[in-house]
C-alpha positions as CSV (number, residue, x, y, z in Angstrom):
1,X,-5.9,11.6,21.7
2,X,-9.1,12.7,23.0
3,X,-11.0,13.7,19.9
4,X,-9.8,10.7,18.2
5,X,-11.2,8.3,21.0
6,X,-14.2,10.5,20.2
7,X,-14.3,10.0,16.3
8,X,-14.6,6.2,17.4
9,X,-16.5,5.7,20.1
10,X,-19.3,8.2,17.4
11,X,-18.9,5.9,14.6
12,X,-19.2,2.8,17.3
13,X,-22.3,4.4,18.9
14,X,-23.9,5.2,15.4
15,X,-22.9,1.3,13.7
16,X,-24.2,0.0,17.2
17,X,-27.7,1.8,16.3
18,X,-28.2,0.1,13.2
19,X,-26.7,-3.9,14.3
20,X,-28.6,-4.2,17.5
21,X,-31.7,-3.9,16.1
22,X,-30.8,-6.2,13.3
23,X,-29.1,-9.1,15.5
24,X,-32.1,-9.1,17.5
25,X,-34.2,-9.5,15.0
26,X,-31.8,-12.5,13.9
27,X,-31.9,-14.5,17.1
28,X,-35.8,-14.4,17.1
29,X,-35.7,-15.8,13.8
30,X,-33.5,-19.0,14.6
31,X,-36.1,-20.8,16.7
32,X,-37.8,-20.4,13.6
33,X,-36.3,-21.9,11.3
34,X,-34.9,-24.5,13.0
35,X,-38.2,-25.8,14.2
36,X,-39.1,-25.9,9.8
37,X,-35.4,-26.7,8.2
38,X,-34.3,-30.5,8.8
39,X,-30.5,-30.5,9.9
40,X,-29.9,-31.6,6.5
41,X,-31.6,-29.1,4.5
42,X,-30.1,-26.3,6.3
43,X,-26.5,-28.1,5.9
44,X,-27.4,-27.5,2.2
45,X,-28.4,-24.3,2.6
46,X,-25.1,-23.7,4.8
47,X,-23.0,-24.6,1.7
48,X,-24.3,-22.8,-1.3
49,X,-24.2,-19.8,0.7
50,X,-20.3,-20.7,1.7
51,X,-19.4,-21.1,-1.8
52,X,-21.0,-18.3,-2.9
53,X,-19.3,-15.7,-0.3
54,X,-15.9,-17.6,-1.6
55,X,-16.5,-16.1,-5.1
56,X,-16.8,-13.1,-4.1
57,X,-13.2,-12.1,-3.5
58,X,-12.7,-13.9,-6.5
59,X,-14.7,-13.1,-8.9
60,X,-14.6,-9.3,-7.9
61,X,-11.2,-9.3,-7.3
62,X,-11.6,-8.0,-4.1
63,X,-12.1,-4.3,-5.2
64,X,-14.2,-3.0,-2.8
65,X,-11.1,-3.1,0.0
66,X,-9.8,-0.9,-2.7
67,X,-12.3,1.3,-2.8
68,X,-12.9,1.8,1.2
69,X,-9.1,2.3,1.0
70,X,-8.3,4.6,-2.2
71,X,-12.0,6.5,-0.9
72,X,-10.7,7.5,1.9
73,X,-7.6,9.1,0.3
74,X,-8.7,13.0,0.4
75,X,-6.4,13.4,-2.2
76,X,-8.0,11.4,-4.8
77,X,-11.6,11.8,-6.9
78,X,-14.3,9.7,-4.8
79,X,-16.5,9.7,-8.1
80,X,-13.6,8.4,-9.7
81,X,-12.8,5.6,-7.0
82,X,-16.6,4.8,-7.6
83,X,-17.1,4.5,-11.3
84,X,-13.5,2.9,-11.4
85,X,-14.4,-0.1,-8.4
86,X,-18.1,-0.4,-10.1
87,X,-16.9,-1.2,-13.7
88,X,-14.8,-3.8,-12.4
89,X,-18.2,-4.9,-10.2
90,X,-20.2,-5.2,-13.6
91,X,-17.4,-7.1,-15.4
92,X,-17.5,-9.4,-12.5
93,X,-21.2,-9.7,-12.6
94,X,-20.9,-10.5,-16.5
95,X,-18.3,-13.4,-15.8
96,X,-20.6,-14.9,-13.0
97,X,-23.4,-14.9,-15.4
98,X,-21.4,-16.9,-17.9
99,X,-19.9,-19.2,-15.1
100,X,-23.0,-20.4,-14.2
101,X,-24.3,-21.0,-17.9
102,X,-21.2,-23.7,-17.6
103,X,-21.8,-25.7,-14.7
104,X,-25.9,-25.5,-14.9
105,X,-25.7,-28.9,-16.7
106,X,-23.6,-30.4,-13.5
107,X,-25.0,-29.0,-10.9
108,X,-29.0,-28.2,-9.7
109,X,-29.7,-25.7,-12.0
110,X,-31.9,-24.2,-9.0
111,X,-29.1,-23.9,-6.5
112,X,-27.0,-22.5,-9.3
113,X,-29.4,-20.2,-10.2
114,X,-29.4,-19.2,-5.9
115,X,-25.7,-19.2,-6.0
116,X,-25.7,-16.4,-9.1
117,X,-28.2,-14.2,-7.7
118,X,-27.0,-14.0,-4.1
119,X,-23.8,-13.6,-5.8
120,X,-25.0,-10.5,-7.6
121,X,-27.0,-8.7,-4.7
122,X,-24.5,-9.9,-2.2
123,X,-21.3,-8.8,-3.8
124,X,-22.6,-5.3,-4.6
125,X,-24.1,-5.0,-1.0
126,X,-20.4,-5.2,0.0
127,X,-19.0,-3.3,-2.5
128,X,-21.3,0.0,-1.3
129,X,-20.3,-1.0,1.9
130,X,-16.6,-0.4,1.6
131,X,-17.4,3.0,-0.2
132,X,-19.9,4.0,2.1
133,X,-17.1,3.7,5.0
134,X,-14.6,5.5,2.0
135,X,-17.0,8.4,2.5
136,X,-17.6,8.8,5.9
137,X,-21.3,7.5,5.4
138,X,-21.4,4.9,8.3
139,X,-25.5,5.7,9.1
140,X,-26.1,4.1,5.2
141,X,-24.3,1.0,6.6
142,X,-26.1,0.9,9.9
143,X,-29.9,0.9,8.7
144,X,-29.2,-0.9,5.7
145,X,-28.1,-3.8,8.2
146,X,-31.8,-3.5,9.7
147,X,-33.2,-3.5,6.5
148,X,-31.2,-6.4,5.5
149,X,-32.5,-8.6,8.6
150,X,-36.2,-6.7,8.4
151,X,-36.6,-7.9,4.7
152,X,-35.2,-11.5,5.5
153,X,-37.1,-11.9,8.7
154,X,-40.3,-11.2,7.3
155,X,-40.2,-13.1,4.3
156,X,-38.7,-16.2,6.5
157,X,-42.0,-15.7,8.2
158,X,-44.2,-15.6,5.2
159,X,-42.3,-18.3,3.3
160,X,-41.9,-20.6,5.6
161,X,-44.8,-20.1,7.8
162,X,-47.7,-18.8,6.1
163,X,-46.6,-20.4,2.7
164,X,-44.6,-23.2,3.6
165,X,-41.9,-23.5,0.8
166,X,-39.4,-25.0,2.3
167,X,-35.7,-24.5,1.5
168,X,-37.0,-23.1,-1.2
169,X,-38.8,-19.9,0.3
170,X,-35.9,-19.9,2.5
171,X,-33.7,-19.5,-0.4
172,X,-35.9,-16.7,-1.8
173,X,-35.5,-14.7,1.5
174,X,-31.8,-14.6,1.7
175,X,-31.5,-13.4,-1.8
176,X,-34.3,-11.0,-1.6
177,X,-32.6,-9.5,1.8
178,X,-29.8,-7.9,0.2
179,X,-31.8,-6.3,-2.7
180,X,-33.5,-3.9,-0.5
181,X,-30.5,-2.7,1.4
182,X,-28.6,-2.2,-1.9
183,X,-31.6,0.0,-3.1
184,X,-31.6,1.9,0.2
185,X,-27.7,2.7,-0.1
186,X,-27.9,3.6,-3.2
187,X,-30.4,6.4,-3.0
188,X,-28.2,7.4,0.0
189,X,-25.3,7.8,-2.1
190,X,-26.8,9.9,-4.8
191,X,-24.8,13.0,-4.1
192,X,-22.1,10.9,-3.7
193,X,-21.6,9.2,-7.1
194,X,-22.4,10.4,-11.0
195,X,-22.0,6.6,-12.7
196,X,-20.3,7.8,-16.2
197,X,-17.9,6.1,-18.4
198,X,-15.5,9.3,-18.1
199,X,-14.8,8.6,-15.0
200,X,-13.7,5.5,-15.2
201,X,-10.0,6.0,-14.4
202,X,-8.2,2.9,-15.5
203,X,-4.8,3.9,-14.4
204,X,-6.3,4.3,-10.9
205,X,-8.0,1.3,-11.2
206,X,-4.9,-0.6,-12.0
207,X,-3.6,0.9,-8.8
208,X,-6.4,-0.7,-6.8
209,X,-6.0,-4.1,-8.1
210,X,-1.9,-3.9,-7.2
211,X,-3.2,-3.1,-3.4
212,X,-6.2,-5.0,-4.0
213,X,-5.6,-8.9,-5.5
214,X,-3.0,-9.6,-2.6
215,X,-5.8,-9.3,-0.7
216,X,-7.6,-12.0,-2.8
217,X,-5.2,-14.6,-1.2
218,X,-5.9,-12.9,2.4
219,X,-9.8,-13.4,1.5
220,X,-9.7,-17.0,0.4
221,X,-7.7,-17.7,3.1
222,X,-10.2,-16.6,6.0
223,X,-13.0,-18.5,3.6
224,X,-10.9,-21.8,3.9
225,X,-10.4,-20.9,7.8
226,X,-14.1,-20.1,8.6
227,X,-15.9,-22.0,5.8
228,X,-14.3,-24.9,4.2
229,X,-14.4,-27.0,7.3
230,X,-18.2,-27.0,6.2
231,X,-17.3,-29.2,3.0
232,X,-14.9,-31.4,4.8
233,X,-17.8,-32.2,7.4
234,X,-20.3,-32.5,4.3
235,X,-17.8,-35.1,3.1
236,X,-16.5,-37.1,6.0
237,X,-19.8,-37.0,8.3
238,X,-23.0,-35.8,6.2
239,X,-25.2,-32.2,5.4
240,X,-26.9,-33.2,8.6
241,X,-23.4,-32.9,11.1
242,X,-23.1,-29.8,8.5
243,X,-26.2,-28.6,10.0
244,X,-25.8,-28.7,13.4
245,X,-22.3,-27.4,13.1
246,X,-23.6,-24.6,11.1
247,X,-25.9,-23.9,13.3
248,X,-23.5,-24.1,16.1
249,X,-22.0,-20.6,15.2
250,X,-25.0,-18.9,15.6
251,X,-23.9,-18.5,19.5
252,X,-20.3,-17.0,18.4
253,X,-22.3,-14.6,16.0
254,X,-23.3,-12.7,19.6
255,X,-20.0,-11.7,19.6
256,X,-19.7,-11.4,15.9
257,X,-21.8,-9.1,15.9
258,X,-20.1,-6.7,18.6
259,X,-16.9,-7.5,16.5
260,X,-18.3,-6.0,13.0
261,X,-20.2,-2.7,14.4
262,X,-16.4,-2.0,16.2
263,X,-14.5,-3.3,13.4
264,X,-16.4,-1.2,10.7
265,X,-15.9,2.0,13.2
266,X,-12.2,1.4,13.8
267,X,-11.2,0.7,10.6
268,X,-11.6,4.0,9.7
269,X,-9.7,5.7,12.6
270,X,-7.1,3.3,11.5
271,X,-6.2,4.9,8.0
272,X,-6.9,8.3,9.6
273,X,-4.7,8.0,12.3
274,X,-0.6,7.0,12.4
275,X,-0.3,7.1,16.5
276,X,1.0,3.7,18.2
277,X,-0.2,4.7,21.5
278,X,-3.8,4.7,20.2
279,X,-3.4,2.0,18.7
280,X,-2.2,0.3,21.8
281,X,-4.8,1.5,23.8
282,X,-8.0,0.9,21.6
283,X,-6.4,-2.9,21.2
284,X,-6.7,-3.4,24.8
285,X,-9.7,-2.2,25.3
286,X,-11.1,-4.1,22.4
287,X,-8.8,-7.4,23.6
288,X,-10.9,-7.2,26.9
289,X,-14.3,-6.7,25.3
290,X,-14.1,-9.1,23.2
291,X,-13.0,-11.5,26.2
292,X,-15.5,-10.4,28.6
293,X,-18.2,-10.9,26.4
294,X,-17.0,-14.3,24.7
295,X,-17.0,-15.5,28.3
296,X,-19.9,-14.8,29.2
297,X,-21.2,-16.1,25.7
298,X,-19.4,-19.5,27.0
299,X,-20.9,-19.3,30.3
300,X,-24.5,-19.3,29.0
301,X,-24.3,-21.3,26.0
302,X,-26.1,-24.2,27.1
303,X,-28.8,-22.1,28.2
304,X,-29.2,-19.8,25.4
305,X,-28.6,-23.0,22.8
306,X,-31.8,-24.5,25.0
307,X,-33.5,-20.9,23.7
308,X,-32.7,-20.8,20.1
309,X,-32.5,-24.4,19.2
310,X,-34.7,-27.2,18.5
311,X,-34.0,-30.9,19.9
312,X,-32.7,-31.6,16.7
313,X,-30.0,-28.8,16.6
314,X,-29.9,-28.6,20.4
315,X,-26.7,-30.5,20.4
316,X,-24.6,-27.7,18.6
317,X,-24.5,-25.8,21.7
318,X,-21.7,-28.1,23.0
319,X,-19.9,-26.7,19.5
320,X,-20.4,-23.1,20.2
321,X,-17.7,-22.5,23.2
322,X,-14.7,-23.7,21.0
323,X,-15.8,-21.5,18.1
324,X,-16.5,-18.0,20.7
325,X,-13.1,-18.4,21.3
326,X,-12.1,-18.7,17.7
327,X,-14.2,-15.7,17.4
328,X,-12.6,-13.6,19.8
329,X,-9.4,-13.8,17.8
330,X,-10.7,-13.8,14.7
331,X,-11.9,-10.2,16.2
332,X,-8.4,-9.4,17.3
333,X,-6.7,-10.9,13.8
334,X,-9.3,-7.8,11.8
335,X,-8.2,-5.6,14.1
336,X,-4.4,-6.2,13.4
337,X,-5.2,-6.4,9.8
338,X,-6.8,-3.0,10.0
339,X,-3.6,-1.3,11.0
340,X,-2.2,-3.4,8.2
341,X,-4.6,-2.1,5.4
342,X,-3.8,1.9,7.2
343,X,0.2,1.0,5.9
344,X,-1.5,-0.7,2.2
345,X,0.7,-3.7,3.4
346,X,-1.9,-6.0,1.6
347,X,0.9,-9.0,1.5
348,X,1.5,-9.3,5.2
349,X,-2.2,-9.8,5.2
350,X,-2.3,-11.9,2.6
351,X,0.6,-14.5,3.9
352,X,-0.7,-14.4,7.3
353,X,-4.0,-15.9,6.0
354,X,-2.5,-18.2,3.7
355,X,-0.4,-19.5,6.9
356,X,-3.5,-20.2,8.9
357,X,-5.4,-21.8,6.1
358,X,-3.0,-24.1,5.4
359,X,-2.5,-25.5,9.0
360,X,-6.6,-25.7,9.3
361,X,-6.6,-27.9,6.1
362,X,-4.0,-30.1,7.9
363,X,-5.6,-29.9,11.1
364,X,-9.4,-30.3,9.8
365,X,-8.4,-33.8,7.8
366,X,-7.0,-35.1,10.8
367,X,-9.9,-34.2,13.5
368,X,-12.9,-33.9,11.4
369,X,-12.7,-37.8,10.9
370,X,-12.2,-38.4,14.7
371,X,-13.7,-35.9,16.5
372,X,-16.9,-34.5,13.4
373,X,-17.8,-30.8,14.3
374,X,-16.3,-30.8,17.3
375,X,-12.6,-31.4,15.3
376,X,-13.5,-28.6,12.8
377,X,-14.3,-26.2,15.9
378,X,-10.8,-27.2,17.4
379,X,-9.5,-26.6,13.7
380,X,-10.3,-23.5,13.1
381,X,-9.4,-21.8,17.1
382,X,-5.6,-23.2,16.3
383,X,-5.6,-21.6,12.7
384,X,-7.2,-18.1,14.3
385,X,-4.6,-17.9,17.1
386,X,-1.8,-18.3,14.6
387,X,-2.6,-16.0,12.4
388,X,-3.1,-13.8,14.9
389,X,0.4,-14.6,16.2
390,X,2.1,-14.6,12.9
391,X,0.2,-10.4,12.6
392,X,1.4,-9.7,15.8
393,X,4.7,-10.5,15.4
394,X,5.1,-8.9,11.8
395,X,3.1,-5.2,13.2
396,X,6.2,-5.5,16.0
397,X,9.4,-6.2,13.7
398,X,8.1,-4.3,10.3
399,X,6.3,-1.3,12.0
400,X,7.5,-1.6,15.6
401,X,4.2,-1.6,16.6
402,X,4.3,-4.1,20.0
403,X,0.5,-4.2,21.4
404,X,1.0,-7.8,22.8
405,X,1.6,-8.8,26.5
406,X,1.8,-11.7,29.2
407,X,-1.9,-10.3,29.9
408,X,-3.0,-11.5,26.4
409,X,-1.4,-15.3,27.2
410,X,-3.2,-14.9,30.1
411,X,-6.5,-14.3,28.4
412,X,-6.3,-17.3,26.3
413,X,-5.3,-19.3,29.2
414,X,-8.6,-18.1,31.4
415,X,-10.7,-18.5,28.0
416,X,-9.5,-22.2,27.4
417,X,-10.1,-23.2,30.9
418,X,-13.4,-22.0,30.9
419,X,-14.4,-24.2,27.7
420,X,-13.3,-27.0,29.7
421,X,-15.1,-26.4,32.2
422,X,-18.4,-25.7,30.5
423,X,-18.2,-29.2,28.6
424,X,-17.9,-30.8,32.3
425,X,-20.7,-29.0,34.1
426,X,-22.9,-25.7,33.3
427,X,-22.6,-24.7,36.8
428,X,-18.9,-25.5,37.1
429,X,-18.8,-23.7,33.5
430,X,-20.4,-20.4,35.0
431,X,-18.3,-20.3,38.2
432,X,-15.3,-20.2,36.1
433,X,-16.0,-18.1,33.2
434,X,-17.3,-15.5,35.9
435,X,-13.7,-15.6,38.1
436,X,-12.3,-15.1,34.4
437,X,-14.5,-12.1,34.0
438,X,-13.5,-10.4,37.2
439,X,-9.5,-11.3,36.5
440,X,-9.8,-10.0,33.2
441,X,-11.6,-6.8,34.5
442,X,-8.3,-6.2,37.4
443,X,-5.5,-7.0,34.9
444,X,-6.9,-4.4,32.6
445,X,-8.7,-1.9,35.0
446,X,-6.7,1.1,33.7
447,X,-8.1,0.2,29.8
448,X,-11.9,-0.3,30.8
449,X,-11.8,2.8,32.9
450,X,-10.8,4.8,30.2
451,X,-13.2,3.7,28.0
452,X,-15.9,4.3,30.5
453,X,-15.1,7.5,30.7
454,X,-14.8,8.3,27.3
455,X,-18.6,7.0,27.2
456,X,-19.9,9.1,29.6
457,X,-18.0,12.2,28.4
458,X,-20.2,11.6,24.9
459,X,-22.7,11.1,26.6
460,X,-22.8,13.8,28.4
461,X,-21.7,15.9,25.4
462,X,-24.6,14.9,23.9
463,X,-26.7,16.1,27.1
């Protein structure tokens, strides 16, 4: 047990590295923007960058899940796995290219041309991703996130700033951010991967795309979850409520961001590993610190949306405390799906999402009209906490994996009250997320401790 707590709490420490410097970097950015964009012009933004991560899965097939999971197989050829997952990249590249040639002539030809391109970069960025973690390469992934954010940030600054473009130079920036961190991974990787036709392995490669197209489903699912609430807005209120909603989870992206450098660590001990007591114990720990952190999130977002936004999007911090909360259990649904990908049980993941995305389209048509952002916000926390029931239940009856409790009802109970509190005073808001904070802390003492400990043991092994 100890030296796999160990294994994580390295590949945590060594993904932490890499994101803090980047999220920084991010949040000094927003103020930014937001004092150049209009509400409306970065709701436009908002959605060609929504569609485009939505043809990703699709277009791609979702093969680099596949080739994280068929990488880490010791018993298989990584090269292989490689040459196999990049083919299919290229092919999907080539059917983008031709897509887009279609549907120039009804749409902007310039925000097609922005959706192809990001598409292109984008898509392989996560594709080296996924092998990179196959590999046991985590450091690529850690700088290439600072290199990602570096690039963007400094060409927000120039383009926008020193050469005022607009939407347009913002445009420019995203695309151009993923080019350098694809360069950088790749030159990593160079020992790693010989690109030849012989090794493209198509019988292994019709193995990835059985364990890897139920996954497709799973993909657009937690797109129509997280994302397609910003069409429905477009539609019912405006790009400008678009905006500010948009804008609205970059609060929640705090504890994204503490979310993905865990997620990208644990996912790994996952497939390694086949111990349900670990698994219990790393879910607790992670259950309370993503809580802990979400409330504190909530307990300061009016102040730190008075930091990071201008009076136009200042509004979108009354957004944000429905949305952490989404966030924290859109945290705990990856981490259930991770132990779903270690079994290759790609259609439990895959009905779960389609489950949620189907009550959120419900649910967003009937409080998006009423209730704009706020009503998508709702939407979305209902549709994360049932898939993350529906996961739970299936890891306990399939796999008899139980790592539920009443401490977990009571977490969402002391998160919820806290959100109401907030929206009725700050101060009010702050009292009560910080008694939540210290409950959380006594009903899981024993889980905290131990990771505590397991910090300061690496740290001092380090020493």
């Amino acid at each position: 047990m100890k030296e796999k707590n160990k294994e994580l709490i390295k590949n945590t420490s060594l993904l932490m590295l890499g994101n803090i410097g980047s999220k920084m970097l991010s949040f000094i950015l927003i103020p930014i923007y937001t004092s150049i964009l209009t509400t409306s012009e970065y709701g436009i933004f908002d959605l060609l960058s929504t569609t485009e991560s939505f043809l990703i899965p699709i277009l791609t097939l979702d093969i680099g899940d596949a080739v994280f999971r068929y990488g880490i197989d010791e018993e298989l050829n990584t090269n292989t796995v490689f040459n196999s997952g990049i083919f299919l990249w290229f092919s999907s590249v080539f059917f983008a290219i031709v897509l887009t040639l279609f549907v120039q002539n009804i749409f902007d030809k310039k925000y097609c041309l922005f959706v192809l391109l990001t598409f292109i970069f984008h898509s392989l960025y996560t594709f080296l991703i996924n092998y990179s973690k196959g590999v046991d390469k985590l450091n690529l992934i850690a700088f290439g996130g600072i290199i990602n954010t570096f690039t963007f940030g400094c060409l927000c600054v120039c383009l926008l700033v020193i050469w005022p473009l607009g939407l347009n130079g913002y445009m420019i920036a995203y695309i151009v951010g993923f080019v350098f961190p694809d360069i950088w991974i790749l030159v990593g990787l160079r020992n790693k991967i010989n690109i030849k036709i012989q090794f493209i392995d198509l019988k292994l490669l019709k193995k990835m795309l059985h364990y890897s197209i139920p996954l497709i489903f799973a993909s657009i699912s937690w797109w129509i979850i997280s994302a397609s609430d910003r069409y429905m807005i477009t539609w019912f209120c405006g790009s400008s409520e678009n905006g500010i909603y948009s804008m609205s989870y970059k609060i929640p992206n705090i504890l994204v961001a503490v979310m993905t450098i865990f997620s990208q660590a644990w996912v790994v001990s996952a497939v390694k590993e086949d111990d349900n007591e670990f698994y219990k114990k790393i879910y607790r720990i992670y259950t309370s610190m993503l809580s802990i952190v979400g409330l504190i999130l909530i307990g300061f977002s009016e102040i730190i949306g008075r930091i990071l936004y201008s009076s136009d999007f200042y509004i979108a911090w009354k957004i944000a405390p429905l949305l952490i909360m989404a966030a924290i259990y859109q945290g705990l649904t990856g981490f259930l799906c991770d132990l779903l990908t270690s079994k290759k049980d790609a259609i439990g993941i895959a009905v779960s999402g389609l489950t949620g995305a189907f009550l959120n389209i419900i649910l967003n048509i009937i409080f998006i009209q009423k209730f704009y952002a706020m009503g998508a916000a709702f939407a979305t926390l209902i549709s994360m906490l049932t898939v993350w029931g529906f996961l739970s239940i299936r890891l306990k009856k399939k796999y008899t994996i139980n790592l539920n409790s009443i401490k977990d009802v009571l977490h969402i109970f002391l998160i919820f009250i806290s959100i109401i509190a907030i929206q009725k005073s700050n101060t009010f808001g702050f009292i009560i997320s910080g008694i939540s904070i210290f409950v959380i802390i006594i009903i899981n003492f024993s889980a905290v401790k131990s990771l505590v400990i397991s910090i300061y043991n690496k740290i001092e092994g380090v020493n």
